[in-house]
C-alpha positions as CSV (number, residue, x, y, z in Angstrom):
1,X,0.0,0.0,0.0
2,X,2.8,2.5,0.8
3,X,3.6,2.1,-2.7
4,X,0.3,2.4,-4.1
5,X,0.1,5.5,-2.0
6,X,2.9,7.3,-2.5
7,X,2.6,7.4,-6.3
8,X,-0.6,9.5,-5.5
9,X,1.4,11.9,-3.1
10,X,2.3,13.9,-6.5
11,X,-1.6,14.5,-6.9
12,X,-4.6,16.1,-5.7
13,X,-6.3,12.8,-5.6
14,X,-4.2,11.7,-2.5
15,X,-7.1,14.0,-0.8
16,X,-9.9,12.5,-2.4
17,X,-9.0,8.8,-1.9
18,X,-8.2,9.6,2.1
19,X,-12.1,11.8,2.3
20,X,-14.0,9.4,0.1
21,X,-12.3,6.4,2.4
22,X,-12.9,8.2,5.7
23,X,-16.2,9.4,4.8
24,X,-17.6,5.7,3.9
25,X,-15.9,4.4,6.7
26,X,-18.8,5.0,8.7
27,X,-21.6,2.6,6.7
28,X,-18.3,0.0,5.8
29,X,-16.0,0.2,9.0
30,X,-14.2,-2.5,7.4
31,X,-12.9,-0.1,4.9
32,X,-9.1,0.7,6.1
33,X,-9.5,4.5,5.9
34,X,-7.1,4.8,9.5
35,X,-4.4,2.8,7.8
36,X,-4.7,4.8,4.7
37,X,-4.4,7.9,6.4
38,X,-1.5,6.8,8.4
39,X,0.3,5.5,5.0
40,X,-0.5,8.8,3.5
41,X,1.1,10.8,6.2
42,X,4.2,8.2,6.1
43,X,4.6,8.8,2.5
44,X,4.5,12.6,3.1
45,X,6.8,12.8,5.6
46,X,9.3,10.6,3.5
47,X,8.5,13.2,0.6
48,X,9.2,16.4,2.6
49,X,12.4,14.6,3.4
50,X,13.6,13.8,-0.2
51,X,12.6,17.2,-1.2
52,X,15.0,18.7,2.0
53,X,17.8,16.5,0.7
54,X,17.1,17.2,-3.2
55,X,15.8,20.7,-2.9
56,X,18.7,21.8,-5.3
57,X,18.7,19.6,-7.9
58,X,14.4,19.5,-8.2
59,X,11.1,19.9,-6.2
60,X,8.5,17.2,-5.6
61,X,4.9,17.6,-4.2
62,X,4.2,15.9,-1.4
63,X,0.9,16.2,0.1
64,X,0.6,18.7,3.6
65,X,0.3,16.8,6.8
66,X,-2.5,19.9,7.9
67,X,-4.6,19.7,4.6
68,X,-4.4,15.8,5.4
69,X,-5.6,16.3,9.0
70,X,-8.7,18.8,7.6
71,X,-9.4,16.5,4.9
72,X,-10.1,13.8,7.1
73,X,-11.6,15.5,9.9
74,X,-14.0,17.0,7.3
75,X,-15.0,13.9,5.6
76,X,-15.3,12.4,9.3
77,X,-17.8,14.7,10.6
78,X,-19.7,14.7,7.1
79,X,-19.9,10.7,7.2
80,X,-21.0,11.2,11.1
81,X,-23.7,13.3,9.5
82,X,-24.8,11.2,6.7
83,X,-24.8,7.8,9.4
84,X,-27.2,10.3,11.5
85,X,-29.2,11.6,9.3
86,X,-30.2,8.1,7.5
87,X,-30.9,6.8,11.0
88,X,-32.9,9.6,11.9
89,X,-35.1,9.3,8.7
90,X,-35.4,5.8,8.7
91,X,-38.0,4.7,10.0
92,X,-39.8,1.5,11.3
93,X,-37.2,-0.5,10.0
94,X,-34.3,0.9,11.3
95,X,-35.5,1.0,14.3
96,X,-36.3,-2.6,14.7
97,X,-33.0,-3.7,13.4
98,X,-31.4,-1.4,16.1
99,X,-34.1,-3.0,19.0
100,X,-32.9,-6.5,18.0
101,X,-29.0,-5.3,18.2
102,X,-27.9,-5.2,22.2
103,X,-25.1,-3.3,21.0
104,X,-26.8,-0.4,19.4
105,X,-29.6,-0.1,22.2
106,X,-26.6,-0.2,24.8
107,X,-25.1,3.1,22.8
108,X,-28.4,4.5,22.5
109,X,-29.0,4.8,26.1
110,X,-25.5,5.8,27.0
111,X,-25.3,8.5,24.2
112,X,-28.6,10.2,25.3
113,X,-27.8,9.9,29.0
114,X,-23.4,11.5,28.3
115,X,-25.5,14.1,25.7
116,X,-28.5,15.0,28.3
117,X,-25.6,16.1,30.8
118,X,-23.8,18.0,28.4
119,X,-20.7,16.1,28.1
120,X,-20.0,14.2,24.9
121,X,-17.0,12.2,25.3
122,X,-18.5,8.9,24.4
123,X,-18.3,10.2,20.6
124,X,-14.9,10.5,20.9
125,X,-14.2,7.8,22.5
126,X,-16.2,6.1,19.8
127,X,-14.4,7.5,17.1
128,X,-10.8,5.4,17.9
129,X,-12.8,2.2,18.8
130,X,-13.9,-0.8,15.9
131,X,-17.0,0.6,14.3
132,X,-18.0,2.4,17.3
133,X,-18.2,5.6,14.8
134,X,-21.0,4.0,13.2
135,X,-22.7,2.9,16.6
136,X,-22.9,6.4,17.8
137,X,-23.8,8.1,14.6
138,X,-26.5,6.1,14.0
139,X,-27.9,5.9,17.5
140,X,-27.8,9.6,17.7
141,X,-29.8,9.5,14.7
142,X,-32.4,6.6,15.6
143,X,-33.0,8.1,19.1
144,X,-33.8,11.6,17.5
145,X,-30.7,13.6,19.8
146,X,-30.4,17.0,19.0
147,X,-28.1,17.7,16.3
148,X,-26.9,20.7,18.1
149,X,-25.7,18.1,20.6
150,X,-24.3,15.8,18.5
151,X,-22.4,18.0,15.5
152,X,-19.9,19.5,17.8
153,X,-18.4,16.1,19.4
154,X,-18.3,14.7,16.1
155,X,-16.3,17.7,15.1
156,X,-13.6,17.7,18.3
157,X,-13.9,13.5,17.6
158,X,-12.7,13.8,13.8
159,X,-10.2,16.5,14.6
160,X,-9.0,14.2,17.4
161,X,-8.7,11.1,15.4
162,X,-7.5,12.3,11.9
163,X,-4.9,13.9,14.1
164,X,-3.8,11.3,16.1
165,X,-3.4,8.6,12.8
166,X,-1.8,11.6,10.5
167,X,0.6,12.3,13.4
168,X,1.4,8.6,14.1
169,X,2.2,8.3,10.2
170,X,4.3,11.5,10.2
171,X,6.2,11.4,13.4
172,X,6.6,7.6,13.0
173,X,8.2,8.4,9.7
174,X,10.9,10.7,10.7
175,X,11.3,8.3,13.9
176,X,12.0,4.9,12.6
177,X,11.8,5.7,8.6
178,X,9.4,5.6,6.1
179,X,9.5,1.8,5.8
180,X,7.3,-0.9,6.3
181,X,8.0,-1.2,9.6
182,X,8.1,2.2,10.7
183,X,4.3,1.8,9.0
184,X,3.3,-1.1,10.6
185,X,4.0,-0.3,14.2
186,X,2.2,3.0,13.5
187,X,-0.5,1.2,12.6
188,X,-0.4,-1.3,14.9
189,X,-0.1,2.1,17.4
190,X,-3.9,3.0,16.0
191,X,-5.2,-0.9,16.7
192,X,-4.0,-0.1,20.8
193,X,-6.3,3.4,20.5
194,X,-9.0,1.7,19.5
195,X,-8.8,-1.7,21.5
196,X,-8.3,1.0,24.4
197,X,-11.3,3.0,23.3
198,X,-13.5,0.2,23.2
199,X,-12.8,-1.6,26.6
200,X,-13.8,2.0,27.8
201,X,-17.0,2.1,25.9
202,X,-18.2,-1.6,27.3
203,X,-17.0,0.4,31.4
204,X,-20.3,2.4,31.5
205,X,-22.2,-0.8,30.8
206,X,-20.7,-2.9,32.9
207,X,-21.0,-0.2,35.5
208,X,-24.9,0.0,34.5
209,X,-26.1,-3.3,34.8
210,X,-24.5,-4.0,37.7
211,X,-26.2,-1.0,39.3
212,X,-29.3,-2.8,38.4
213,X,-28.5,-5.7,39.3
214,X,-30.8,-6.7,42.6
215,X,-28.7,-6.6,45.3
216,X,-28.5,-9.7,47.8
217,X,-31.4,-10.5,50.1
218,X,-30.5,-10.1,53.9
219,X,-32.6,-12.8,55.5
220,X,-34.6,-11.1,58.5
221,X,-33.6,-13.1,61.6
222,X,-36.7,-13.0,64.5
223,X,-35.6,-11.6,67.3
224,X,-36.6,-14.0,71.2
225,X,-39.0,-11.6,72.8
């Protein structure tokens, strides 16, 4: 892929292939849009530092880490919007899909109780763990939550993430070298956000059904009169 990738770093279309990836990531979370944006930054930091070492013999466009961290964060929080938007226009249907799905009804109720106190860290939280984007988006869709609630922790959550996985592409770069094992660890760097973000999003459930879980029953012992 780093291949593939960097032979786009020349080209506009670097930007299009990362926002079309990212912002379809949310209805196909199997699509590898964090690895593609962390191979994208690799190849641009291993492009600014040809053109450093070359810069007198010839220039070479190499796509800008900060118009990679907009573009994704921007095709993030559109995706978020599409996810939410089809969920909250769809229906009968959708909603009995999500009722049969534990997991979605489980994020339903959290996001509307984190959302009803004003906090939204759940979203970004959700937006480092396996398809917890899509689990959020749509549930704040299907359970009707203000938009005005939603929109700006999908913002701070694609900011977050697209610079978290730009930076660990860049930074891994110059660190260990634009190889496929500086890559690699960078990505497997993104795979410990997320399994780290999703053993936090399964805490508050925990936390909740044991909470209403009936306590034990103390036996009422007569007392000799």
């Amino acid at each position: 892929m780093l291949e593939s990738v960097g032979a786009l770093t020349g080209s506009p279309w670097i930007y299009a292939v990362v926002a079309l990836s990212v912002l379809l990531d949310v209805f196909l979370p199997v699509l590898p849009s964090g690895v593609l944006v962390i191979t994208a930054a690799t190849a641009a930091a291993a492009g600014t530092t040809t053109v450093a070492a070359d810069a007198a013999r010839h220039v070479t466009e190499v796509p800008s880490v900060f118009a990679l961290i907009l573009c994704a964060a921007t095709a993030s929080v559109l995706g978020d919007l599409a996810a939410y938007r089809l969920a909250w226009r769809g229906g009968e249907r959708l909603d009995r899909a999500i009722a049969r799905s534990r997991r979605l009804t489980s994020a339903h109720e959290r996001l509307g109780a984190a959302l009803s106190r004003g906090g939204g860290v759940l979203v970004v939280i959700a937006r480092f763990a396996p398809a917890g984007r899509s689990v959020v988006s749509l549930g704040a869709g299907a359970s009707h939550r203000n938009v005005k609630e939603f929109l700006p922790w999908s913002a701070v959550a694609g900011v977050a993430w697209a610079g978290y996985s730009v930076g660990l592409g860049y930074f891994g770069a110059h660190w260990l070298g634009a190889s496929w094992l500086g890559t690699a660890l960078s990505v497997l760097a993104l795979f410990v956000a997320g399994a780290f973000a999703a053993l936090l999003m399964k805490r508050p459930a925990a936390a909740a059904a044991a909470a209403s879980a009936p306590g034990p029953v103390s036996a009422s012992v007569p007392t000799a009169s």
